[in-house]
Wavefront OBJ file of the C-alpha trace (Angstrom):
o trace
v 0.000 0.000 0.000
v 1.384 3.452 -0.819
v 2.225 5.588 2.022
v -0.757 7.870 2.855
v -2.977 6.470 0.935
v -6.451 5.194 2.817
v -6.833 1.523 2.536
v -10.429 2.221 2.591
v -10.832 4.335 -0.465
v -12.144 1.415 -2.247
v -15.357 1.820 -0.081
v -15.735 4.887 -0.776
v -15.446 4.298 -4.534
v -18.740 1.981 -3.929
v -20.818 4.165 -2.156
v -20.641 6.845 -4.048
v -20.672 5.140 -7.350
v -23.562 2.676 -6.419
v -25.446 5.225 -4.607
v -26.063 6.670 -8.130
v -27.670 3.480 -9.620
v -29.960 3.173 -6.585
v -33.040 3.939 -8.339
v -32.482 1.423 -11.155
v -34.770 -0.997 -9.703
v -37.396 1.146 -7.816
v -40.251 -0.955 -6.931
v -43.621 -0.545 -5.506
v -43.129 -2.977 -2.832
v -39.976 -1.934 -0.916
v -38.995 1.034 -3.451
v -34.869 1.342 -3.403
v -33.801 -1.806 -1.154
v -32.208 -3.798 -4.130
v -30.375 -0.273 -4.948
v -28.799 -0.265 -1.062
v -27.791 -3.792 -1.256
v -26.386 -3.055 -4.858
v -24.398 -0.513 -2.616
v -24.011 -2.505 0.276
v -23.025 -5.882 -1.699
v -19.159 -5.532 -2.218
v -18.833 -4.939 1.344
v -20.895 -8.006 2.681
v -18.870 -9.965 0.337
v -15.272 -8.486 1.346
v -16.752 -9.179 4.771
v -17.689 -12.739 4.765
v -15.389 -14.360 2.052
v -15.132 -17.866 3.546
v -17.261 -20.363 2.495
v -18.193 -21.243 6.336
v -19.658 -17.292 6.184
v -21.915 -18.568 4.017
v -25.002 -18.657 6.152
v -23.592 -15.133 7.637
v -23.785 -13.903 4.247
v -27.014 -14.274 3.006
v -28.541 -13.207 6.824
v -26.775 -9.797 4.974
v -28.126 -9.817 2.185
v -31.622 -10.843 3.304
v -31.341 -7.880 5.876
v -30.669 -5.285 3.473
v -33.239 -6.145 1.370
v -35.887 -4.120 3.724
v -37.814 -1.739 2.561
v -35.848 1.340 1.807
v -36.244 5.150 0.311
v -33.992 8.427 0.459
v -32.719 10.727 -1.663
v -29.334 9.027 -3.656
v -26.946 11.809 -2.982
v -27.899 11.273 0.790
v -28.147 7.654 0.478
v -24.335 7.549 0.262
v -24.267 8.308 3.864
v -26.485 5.720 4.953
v -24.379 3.558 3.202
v -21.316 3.962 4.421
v -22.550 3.721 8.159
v -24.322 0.510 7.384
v -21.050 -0.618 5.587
v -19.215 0.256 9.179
v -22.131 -1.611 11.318
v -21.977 -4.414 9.205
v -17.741 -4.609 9.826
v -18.156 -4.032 13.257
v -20.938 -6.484 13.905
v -18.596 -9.170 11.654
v -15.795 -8.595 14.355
v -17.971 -9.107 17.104
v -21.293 -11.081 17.072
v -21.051 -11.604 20.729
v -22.091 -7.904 21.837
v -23.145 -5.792 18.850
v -26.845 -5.961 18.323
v -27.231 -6.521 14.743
v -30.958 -5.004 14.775
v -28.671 -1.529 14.836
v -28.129 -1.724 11.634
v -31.790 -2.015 10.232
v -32.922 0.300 13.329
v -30.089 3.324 11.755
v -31.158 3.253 8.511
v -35.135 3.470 9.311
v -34.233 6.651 11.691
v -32.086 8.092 9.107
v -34.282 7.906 5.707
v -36.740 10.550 6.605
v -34.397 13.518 7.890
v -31.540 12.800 5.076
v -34.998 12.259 2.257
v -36.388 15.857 3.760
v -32.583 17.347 3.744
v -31.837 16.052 0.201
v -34.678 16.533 -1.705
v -35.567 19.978 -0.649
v -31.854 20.851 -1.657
v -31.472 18.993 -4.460
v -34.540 18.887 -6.279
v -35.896 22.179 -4.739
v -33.222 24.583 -4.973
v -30.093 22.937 -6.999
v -31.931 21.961 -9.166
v -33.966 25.118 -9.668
v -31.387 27.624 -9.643
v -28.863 25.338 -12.354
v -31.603 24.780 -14.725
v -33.626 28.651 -14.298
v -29.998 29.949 -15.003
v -29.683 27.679 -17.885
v -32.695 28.245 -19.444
v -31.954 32.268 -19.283
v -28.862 31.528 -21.349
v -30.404 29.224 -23.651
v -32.837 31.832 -24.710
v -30.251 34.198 -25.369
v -28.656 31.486 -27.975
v -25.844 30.376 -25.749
v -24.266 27.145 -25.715
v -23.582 27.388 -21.932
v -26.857 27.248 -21.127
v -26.982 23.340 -20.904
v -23.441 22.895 -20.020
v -24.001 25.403 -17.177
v -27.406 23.798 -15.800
v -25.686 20.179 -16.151
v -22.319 21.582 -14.612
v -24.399 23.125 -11.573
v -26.303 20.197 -10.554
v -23.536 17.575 -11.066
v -21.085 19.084 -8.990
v -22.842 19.416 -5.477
v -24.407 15.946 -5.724
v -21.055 14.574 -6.770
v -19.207 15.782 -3.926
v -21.931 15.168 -1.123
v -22.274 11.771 -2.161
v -18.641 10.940 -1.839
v -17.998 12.716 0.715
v -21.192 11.748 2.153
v -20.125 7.684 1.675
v -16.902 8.908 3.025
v -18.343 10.817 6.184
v -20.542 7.971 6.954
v -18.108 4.939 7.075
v -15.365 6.807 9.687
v -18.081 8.282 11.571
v -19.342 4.827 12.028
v -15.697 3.474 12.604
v -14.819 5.827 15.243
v -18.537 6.315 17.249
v -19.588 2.432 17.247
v -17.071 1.170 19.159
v -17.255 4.049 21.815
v -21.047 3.470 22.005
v -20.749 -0.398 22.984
v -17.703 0.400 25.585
v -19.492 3.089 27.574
v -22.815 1.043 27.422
v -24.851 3.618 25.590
v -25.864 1.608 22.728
v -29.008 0.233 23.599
v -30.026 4.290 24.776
v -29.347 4.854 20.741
v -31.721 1.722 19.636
v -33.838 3.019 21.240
v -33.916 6.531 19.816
v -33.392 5.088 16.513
v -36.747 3.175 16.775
v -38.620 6.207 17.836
v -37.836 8.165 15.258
v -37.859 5.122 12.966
v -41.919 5.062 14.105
v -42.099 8.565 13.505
v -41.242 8.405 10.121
v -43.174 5.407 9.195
v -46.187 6.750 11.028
v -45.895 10.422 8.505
v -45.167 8.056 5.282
v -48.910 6.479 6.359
v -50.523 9.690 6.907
v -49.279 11.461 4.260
v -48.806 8.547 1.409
v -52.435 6.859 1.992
v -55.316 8.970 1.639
v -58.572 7.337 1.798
v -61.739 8.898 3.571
v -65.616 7.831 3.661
v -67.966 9.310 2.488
v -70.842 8.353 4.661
v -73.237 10.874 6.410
v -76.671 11.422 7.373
v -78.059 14.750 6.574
v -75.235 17.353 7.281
v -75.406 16.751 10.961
v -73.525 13.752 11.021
v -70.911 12.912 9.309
v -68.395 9.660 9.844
v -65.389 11.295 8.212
v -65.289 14.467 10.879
v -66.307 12.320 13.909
v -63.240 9.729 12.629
v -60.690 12.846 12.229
v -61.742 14.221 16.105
v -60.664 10.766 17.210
v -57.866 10.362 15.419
v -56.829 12.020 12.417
v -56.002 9.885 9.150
v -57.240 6.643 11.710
v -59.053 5.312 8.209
v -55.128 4.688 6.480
v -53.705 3.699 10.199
v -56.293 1.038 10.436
v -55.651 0.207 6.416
v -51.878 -0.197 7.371
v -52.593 -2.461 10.412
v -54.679 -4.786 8.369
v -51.933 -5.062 5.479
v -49.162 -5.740 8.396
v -51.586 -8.795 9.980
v -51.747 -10.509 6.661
v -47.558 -9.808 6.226
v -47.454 -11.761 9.712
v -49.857 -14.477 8.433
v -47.409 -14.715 5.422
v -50.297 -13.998 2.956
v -48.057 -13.450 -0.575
v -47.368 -10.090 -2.222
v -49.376 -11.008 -5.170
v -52.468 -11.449 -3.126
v -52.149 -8.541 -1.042
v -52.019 -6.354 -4.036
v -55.691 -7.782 -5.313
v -57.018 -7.567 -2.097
v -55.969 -4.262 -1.998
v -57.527 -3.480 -5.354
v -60.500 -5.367 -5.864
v -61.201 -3.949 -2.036
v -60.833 -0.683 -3.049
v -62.674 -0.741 -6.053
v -65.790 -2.405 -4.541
v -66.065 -0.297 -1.497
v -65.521 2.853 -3.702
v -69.154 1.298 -5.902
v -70.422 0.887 -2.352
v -69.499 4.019 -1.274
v -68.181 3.725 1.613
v -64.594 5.297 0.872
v -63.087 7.835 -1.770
l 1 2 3 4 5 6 7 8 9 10 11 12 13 14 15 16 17 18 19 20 21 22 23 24 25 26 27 28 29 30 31 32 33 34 35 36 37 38 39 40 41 42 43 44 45 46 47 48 49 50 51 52 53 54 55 56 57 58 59 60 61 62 63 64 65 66 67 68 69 70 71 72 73 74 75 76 77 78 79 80 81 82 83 84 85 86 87 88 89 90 91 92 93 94 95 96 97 98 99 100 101 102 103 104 105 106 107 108 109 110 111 112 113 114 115 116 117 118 119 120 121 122 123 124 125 126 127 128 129 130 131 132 133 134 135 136 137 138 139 140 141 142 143 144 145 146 147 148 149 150 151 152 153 154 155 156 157 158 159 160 161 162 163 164 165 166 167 168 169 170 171 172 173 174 175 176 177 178 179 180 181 182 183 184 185 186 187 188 189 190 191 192 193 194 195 196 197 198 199 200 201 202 203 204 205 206 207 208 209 210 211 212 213 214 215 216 217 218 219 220 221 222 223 224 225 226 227 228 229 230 231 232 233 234 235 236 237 238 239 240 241 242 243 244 245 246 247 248 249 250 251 252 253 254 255 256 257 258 259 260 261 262 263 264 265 266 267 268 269 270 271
């Protein structure tokens, strides 16, 4: 190894290159998780190379493959501190809590998805391409290469240093966290906020309401919303998560879900 030169620069390459692709197989089910274990594969395999890791390997794998969303220049973060988790709980099964890991990433999506895309796509983006347009109009080449030049070059350099940032944050905090005892304090926080987010995704992702009233006196949509606003998608989610537990397949959950909807929308009993 040359003198000076980070071992770990490798790693870095990865996150910030992979974090780029993590779109490429959006789906409607768990949205980015293939992208992050894309990102997170070259790791897991540097990780667990033996062919006794086997079984270790695929528990990876399998938990990466969670649901997953965030912005991709932010996701390069993420990445890297999962990458770290992953090292440190490879070195020592014993004591780190390997739940972390999943229980991180949850917390983190929703800040670093609110950070990123209000930067990225609401002001990056909007300033590189208003100031290109402006110069397009007047006939200038630099229009595009302005616009393209603008929105590249912050994204670029968040997302590695992001990746970067991430991993020796995770390096140097981890360890510290387990010694003085404080990890399970951090769980713990994690899953709160983890909650939180889920809980705004259902609220804010799911809108269904009922129409159903008698006269204008009554009416079950207001009377549900002074109990417990958006209670109509909570109790929607709740029903989806029992047939998850009662391992009812994807497929069917999908025509439940739209032959339900359908029908009770002729019904009328919800918009």
């Amino acid at each position: 190894m040359e003198k000076g030169k980070d071992p770990n620069n490798w790693k870095y390459r990865q996150f910030f290159w992979r974090s780029w692709a993590i779109q490429a197989s959006w789906n409607y089910e768990r949205q980015m998780n293939m992208g992050f274990l894309y990102g997170m594969a070259p790791i897991i395999d540097a990780i667990y190379k033996e062919p006794k890791d086997d079984e270790l390997k695929k528990a990876a794998y399998q938990r990466h493959m969670a649901y997953y969303n965030c912005t991709p220049q932010t996701s390069a973060f993420i990445l890297g501190l999962a990458a770290s988790m992953e090292e440190q709980y490879a070195e020592d099964q014993e004591n780190f809590n390997v739940e972390a890991v999943s229980a991180v990433k949850t917390s983190l999506m929703g800040p670093l998805s609110g950070i990123g895309d209000s930067f990225f796509q609401g002001t990056i983006r909007v300033l590189a391409f208003g100031l290109g347009i402006n110069l397009a109009q007047d006939g200038s080449i630099l229009g595009p290469i302005l616009a393209m030049l603008i929105s590249f070059i912050p994204s670029a350099l968040i997302t590695y240093y992001g990746g970067k940032i991430g991993y020796n944050m995770g390096n140097k905090y981890l360890h510290k966290l387990y010694q003085e005892g404080l990890m399970e304090k951090v769980m713990y926080i994690c899953s709160i906020v983890g909650l939180m987010v889920i809980g705004s995704m259902i609220a804010s992702m799911i809108n269904i309401t009922t129409p159903i009233h008698m006269g204008k006196s009554f009416v079950l949509q207001d009377v549900l919303d002074n109990i417990m606003p958006q209670i109509v998608p909570l109790l929607l989610t709740f029903f989806m998560y029992w047939l998850l537990k009662k391992k009812v397949p994807t497929g069917w959950m999908l025509f439940i879900s739209i032959a339900g909807g359908v029908l009770l929308s002729v019904l009328g009993l919800f918009n």
